[in-house]
Backbone bond lengths (Angstrom), bond angles and torsions (degrees), N, CA, C in turn:
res aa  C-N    CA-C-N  psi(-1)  N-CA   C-N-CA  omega(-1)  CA-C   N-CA-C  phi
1 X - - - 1.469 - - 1.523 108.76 -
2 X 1.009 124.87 124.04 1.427 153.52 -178.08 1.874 106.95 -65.79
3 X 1.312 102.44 153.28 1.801 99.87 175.48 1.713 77.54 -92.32
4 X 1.614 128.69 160.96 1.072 156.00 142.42 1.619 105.25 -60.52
5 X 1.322 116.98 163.15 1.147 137.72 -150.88 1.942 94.31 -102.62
6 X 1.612 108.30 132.58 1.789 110.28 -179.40 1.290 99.68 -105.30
7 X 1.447 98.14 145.85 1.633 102.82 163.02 1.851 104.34 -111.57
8 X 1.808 94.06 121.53 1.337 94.00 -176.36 1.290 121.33 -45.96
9 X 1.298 129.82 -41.61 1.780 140.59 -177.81 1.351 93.89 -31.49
10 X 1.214 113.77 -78.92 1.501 144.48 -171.59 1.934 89.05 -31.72
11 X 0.694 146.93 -114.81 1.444 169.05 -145.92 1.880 95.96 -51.67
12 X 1.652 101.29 -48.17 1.653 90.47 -165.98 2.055 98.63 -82.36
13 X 1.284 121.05 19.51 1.547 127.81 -174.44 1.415 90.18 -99.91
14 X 1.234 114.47 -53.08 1.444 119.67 -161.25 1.573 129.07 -68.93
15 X 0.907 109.13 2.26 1.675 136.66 -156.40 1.998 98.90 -122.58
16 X 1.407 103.43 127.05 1.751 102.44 177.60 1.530 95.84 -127.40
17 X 1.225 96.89 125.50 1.915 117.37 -177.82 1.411 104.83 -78.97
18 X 1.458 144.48 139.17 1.294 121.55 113.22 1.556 108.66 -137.36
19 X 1.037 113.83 165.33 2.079 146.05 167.61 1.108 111.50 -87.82
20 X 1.369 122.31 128.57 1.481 122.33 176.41 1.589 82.13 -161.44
21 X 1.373 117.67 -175.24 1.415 146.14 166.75 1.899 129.21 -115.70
22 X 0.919 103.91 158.24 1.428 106.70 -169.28 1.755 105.11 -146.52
23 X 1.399 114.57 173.17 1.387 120.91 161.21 1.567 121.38 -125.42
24 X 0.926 105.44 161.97 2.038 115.29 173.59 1.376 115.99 -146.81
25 X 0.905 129.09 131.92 1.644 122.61 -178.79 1.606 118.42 50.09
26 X 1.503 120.93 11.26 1.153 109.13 178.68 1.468 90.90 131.36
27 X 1.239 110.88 -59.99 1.899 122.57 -155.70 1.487 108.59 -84.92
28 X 1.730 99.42 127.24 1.072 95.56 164.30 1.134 144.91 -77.26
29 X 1.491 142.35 157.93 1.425 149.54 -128.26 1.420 117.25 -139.66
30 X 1.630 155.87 138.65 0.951 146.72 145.07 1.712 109.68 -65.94
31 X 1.372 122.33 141.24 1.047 102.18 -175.47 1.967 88.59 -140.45
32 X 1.294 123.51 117.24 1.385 138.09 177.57 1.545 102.17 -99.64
33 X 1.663 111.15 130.91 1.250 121.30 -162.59 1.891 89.37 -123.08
34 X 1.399 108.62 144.80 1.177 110.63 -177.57 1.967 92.94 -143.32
35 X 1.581 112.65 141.96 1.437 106.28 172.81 1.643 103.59 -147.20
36 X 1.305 116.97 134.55 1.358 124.63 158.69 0.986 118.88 -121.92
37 X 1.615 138.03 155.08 1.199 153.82 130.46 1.260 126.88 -45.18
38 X 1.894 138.93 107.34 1.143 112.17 171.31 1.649 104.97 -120.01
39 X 1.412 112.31 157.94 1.535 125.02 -176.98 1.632 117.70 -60.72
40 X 1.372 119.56 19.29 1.493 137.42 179.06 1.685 114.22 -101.66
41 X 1.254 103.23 176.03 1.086 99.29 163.04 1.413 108.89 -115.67
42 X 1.638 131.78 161.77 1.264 130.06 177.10 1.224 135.66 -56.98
43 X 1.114 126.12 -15.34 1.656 140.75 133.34 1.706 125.07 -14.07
44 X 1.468 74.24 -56.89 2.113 94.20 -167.58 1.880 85.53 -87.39
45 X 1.501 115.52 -70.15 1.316 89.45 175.97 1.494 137.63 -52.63
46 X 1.015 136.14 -36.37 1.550 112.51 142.75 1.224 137.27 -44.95
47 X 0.753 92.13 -64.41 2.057 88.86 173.01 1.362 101.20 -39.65
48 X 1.680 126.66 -65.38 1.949 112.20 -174.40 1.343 114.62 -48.39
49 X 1.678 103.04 -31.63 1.683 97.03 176.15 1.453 129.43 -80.12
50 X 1.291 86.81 -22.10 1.929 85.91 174.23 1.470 122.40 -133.91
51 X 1.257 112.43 52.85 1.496 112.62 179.09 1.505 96.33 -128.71
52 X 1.433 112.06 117.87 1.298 113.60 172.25 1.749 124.69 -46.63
53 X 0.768 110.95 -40.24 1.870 126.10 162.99 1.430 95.07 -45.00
54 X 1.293 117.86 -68.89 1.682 98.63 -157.27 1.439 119.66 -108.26
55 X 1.167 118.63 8.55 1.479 121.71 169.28 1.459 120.35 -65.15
56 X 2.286 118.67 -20.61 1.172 117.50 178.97 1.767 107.94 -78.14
57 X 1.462 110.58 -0.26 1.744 117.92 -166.14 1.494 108.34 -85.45
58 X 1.516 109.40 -18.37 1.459 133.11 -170.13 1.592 123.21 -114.00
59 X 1.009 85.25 -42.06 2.086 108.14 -161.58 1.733 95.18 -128.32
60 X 1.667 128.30 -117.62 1.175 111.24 -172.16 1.574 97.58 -174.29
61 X 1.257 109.92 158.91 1.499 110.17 179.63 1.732 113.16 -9.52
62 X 1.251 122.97 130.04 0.926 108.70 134.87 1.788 130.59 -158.07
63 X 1.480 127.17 -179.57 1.801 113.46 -164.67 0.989 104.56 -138.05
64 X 1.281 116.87 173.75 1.511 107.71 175.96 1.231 102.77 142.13
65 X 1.780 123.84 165.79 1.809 122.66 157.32 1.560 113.56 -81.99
66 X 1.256 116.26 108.31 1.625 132.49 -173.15 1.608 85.60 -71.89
67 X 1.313 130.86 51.01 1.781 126.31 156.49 1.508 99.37 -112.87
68 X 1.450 99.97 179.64 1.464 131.98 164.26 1.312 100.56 -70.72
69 X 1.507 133.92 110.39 1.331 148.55 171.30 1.324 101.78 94.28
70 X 1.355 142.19 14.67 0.741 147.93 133.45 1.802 123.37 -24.25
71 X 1.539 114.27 153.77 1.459 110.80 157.27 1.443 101.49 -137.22
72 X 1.169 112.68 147.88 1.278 144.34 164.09 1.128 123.08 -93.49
73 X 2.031 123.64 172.96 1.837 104.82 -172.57 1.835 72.56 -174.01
74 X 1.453 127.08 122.19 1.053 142.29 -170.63 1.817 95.46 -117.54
75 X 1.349 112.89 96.06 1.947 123.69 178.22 1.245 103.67 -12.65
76 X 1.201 131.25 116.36 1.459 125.15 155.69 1.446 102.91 85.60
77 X 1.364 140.28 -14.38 1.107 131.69 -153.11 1.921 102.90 -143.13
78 X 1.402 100.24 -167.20 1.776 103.22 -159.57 1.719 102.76 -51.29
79 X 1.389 132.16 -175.84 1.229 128.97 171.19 1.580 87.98 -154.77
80 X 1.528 113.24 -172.71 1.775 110.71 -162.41 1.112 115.81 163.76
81 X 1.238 124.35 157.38 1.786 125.60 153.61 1.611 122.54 -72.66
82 X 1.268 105.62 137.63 1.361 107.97 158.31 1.667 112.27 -52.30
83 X 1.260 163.62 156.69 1.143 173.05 138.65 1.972 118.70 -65.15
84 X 1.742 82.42 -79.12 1.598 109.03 -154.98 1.758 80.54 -151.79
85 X 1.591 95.14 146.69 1.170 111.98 165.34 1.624 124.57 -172.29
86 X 1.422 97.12 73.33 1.059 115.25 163.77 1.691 140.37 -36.41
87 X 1.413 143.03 60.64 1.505 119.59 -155.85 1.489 106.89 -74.02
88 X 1.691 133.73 166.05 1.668 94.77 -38.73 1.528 124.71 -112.88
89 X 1.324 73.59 82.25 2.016 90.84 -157.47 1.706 116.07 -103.44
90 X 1.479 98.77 -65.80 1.276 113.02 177.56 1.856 114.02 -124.00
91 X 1.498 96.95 147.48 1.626 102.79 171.14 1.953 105.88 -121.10
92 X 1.153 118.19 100.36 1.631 89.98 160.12 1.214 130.42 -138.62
93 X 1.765 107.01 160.78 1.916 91.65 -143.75 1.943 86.90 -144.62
94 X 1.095 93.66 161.81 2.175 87.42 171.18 1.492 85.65 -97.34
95 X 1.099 98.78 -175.49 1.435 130.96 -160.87 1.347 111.26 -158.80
96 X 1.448 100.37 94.31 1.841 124.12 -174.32 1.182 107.22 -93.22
97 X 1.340 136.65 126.47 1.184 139.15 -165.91 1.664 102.18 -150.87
98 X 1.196 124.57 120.22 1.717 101.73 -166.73 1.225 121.47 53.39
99 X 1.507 110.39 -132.82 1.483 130.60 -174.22 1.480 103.84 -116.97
100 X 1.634 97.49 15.21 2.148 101.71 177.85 1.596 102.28 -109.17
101 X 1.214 104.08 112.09 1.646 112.05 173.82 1.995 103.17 -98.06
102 X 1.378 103.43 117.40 1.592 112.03 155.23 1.485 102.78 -131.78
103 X 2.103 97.47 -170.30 0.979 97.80 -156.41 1.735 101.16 -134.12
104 X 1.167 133.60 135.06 1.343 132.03 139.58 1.198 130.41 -103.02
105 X 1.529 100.41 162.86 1.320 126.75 -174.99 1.632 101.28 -150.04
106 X 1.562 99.23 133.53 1.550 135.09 -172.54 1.390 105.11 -120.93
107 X 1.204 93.84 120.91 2.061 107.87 -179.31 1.382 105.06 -135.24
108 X 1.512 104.07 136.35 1.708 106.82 -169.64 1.342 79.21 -128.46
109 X 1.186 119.18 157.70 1.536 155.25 -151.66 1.693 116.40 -160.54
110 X 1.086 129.81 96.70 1.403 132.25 153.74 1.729 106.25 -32.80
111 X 1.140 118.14 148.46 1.202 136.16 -149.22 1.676 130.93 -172.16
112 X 1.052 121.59 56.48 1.392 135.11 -152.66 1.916 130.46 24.42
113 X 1.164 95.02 53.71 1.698 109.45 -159.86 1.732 107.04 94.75
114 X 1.447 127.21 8.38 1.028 100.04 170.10 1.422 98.73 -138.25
115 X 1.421 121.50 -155.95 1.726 134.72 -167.99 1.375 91.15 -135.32
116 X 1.835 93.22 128.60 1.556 98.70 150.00 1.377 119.46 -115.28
117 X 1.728 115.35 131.13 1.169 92.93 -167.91 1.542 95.60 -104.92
118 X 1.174 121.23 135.66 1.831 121.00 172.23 1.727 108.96 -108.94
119 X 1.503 109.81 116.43 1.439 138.35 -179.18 1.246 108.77 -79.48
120 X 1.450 130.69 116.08 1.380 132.12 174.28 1.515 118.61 -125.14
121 X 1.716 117.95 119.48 1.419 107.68 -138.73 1.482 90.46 -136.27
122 X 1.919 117.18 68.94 1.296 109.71 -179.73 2.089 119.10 -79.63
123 X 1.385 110.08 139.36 1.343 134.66 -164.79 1.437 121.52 -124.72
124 X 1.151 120.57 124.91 1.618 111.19 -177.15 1.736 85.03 -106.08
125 X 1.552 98.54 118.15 1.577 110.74 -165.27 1.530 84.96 -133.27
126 X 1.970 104.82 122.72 1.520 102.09 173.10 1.052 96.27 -96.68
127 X 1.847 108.78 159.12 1.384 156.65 -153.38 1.474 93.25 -42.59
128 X 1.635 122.55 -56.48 1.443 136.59 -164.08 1.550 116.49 -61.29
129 X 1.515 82.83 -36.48 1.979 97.15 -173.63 1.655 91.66 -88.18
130 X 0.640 163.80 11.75 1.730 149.91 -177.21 1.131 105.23 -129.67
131 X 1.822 116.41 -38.79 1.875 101.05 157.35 1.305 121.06 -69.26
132 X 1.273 126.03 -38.79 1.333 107.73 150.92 1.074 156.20 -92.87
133 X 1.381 125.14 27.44 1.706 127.84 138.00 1.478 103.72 -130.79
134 X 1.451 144.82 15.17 1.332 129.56 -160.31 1.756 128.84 -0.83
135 X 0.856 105.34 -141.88 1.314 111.71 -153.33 1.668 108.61 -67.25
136 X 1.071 110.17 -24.27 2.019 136.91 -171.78 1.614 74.96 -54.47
137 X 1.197 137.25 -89.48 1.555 137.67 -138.03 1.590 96.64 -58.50
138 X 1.426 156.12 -44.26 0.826 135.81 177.37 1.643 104.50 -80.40
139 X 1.318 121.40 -41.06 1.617 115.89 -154.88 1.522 101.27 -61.04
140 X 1.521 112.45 -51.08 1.346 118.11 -163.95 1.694 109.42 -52.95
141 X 1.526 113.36 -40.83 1.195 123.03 150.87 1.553 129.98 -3.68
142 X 1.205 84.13 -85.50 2.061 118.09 -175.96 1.815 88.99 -64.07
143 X 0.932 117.15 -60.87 2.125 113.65 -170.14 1.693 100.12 -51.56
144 X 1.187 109.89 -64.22 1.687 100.89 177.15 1.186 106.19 -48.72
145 X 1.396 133.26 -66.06 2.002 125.16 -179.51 1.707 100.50 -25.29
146 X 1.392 96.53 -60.95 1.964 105.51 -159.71 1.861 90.04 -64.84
147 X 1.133 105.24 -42.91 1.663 73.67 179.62 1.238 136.41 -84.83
148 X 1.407 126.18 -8.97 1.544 145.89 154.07 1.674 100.87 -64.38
149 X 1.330 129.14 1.18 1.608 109.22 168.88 1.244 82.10 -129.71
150 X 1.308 156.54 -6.71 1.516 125.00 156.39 1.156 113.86 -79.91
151 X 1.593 142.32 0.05 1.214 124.29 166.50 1.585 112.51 -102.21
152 X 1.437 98.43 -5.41 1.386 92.43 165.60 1.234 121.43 -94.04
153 X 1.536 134.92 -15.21 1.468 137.94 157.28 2.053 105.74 -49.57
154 X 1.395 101.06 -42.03 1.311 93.93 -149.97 1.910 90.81 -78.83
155 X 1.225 108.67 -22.59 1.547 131.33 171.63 0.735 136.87 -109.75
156 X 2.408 123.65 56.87 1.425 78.03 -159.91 1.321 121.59 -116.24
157 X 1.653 108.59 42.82 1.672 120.25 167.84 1.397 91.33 -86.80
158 X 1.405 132.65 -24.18 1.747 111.34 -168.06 1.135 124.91 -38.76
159 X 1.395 128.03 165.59 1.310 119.30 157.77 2.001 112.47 -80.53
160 X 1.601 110.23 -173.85 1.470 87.90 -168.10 1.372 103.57 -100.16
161 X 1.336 133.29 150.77 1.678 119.90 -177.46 1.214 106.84 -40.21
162 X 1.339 120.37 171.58 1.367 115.36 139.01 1.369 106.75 -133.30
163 X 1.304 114.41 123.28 1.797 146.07 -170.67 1.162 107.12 -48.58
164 X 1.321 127.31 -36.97 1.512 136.08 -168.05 1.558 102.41 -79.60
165 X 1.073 119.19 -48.48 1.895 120.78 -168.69 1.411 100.96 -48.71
166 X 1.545 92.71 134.29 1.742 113.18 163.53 1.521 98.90 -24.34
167 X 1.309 128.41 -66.19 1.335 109.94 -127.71 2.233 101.60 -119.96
168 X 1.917 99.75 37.45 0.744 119.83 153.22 1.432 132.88 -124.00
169 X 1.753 101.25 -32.82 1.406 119.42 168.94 1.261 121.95 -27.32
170 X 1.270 110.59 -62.45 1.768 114.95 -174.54 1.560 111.09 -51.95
171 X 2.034 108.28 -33.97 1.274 93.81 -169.27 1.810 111.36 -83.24
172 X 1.169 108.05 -4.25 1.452 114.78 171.85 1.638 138.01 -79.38
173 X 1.362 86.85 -37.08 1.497 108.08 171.74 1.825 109.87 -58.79
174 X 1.436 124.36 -39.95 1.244 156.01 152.73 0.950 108.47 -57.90
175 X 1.119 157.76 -47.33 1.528 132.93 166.36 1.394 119.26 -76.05
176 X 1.659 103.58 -4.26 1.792 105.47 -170.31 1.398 101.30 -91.24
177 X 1.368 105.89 -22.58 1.539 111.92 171.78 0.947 119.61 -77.14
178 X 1.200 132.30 -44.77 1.472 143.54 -179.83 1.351 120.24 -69.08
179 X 1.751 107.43 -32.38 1.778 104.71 148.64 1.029 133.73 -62.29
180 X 1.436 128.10 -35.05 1.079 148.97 -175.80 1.459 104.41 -67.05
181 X 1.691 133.99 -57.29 1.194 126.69 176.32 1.240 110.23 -63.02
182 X 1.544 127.88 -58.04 1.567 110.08 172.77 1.715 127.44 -54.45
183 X 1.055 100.89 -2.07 1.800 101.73 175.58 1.867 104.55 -101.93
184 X 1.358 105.17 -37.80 1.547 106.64 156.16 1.726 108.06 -41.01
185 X 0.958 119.02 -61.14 1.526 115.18 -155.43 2.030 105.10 -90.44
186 X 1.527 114.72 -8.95 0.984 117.04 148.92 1.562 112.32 -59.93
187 X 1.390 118.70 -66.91 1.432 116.51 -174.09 1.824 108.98 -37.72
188 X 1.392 110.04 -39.13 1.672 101.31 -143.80 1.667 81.63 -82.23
189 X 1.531 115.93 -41.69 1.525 104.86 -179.75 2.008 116.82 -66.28
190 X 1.120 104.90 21.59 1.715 114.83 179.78 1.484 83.50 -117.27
191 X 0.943 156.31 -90.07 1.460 144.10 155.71 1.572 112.87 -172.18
192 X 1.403 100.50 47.63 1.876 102.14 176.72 1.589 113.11 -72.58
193 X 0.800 123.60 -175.49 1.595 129.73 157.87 1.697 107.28 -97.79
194 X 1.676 91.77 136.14 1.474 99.68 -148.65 2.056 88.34 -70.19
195 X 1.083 137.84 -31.18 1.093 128.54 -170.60 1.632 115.21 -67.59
196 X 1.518 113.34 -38.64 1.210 109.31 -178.74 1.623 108.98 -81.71
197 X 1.443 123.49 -31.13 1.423 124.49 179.09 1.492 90.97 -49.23
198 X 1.890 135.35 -50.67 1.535 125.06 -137.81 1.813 83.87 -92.64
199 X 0.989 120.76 -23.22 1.704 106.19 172.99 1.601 105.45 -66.97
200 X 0.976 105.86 -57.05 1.254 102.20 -178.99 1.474 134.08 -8.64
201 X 1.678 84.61 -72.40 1.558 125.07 171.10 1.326 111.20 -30.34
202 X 1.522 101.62 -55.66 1.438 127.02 -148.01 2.070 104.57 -62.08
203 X 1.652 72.69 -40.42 1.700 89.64 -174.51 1.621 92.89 -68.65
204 X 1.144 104.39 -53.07 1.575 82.61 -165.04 1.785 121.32 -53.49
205 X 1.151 101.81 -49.86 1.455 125.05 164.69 1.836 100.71 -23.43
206 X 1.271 116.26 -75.18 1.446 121.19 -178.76 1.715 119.46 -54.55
207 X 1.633 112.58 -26.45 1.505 123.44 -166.10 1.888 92.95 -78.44
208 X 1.437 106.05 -36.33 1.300 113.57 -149.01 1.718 95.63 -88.19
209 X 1.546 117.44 -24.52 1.819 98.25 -162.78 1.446 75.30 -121.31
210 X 1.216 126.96 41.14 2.022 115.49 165.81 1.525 108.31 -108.73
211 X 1.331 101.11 79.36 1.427 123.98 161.10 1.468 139.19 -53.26
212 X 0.614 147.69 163.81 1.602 151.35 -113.53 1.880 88.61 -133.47
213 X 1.042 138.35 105.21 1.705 144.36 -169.43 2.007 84.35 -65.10
């Protein structure tokens, strides 16, 4: 069984951005907030989010001890501690990436027959690195995750897209843009200058669809 075909609109509507700041140990933090609605109940969304079995159907390999003090290691991508793990309320984990340690936190919320899940993705991001890619290089990030687990809630015998195929590409490239401008206009309403927030973008936009010939 096949994933069905997304229409970016659909996915980049459903999603509410904002930028604010936070602290940890003293230091202050960028902290990017991401929230969707999915047609489940919080049960099923936990479980897609934290069951080693099905997180590669959505998201992508990944290993690790699924406990509290636990670490985790996502193929190719961030690795981390478990934190806190509340079922099926809260998830929170750092987020090791290189030699850059941040932190999330995942909160699911009952929601009139559905789940909201709200993504909180604090970063100690210097001045240099955030004028030049702002918020687009992580946000655009987090929107592809959220949309690889809403088509797998709504699917979840599908197989998992794959982003690269002819006859998904176009719809990806289009939602990377379309994140990217709504996270542009998050930044300028956090209080960037609207010219350097839309370069920003721009870069990210180019980092993200520069494909491999």
């Amino acid at each position: 069984m096949s994933t069905p075909p997304f229409i970016p609109a659909d996915h980049l509507g459903a999603v509410n951005r904002a930028l604010t700041t936070t602290t940890r140990g003293g230091e202050e933090l960028r902290m990017l907030v991401v929230e969707r609605s999915y047609d489940a109940d919080p049960d099923e969304v936990w479980d897609a989010l934290t069951t080693k079995e099905r997180i590669p159907r959505w998201l992508m390999p990944v290993t690790g001890d699924f406990e509290v003090g636990g670490r985790y290691q996502l193929e190719g991508n961030a690795g981390g501690e478990i934190l806190a793990c509340d079922r099926p309320k809260l998830l929170s984990i750092t987020w090791d990436y290189g030699d850059m340690r941040s932190w999330v936190d995942a909160t699911l919320t009952a929601a009139g027959g559905r789940t909201l899940l709200r993504l909180e993705h604090s970063a100690p991001v210097p001045p240099e690195q955030w004028k030049e890619f702002g918020p687009s290089a992580v946000g655009i990030g987090w929107e592809q995750m959220l949309l690889g687990l809403a088509l797998h809630l709504a699917a979840p015998d599908a197989e998992k897209i794959d982003p690269m195929s002819p006859d998904v590409l176009p719809a990806m490239i289009e939602h990377t843009q379309g994140s990217a401008a709504a996270w542009v206009e998050a930044d300028i309403a956090f209080g960037t200058f609207p010219e350097q927030a839309r370069a920003a973008g721009e870069r990210c936009v180019a980092a993200y669809t520069a494909f491999p010939e």
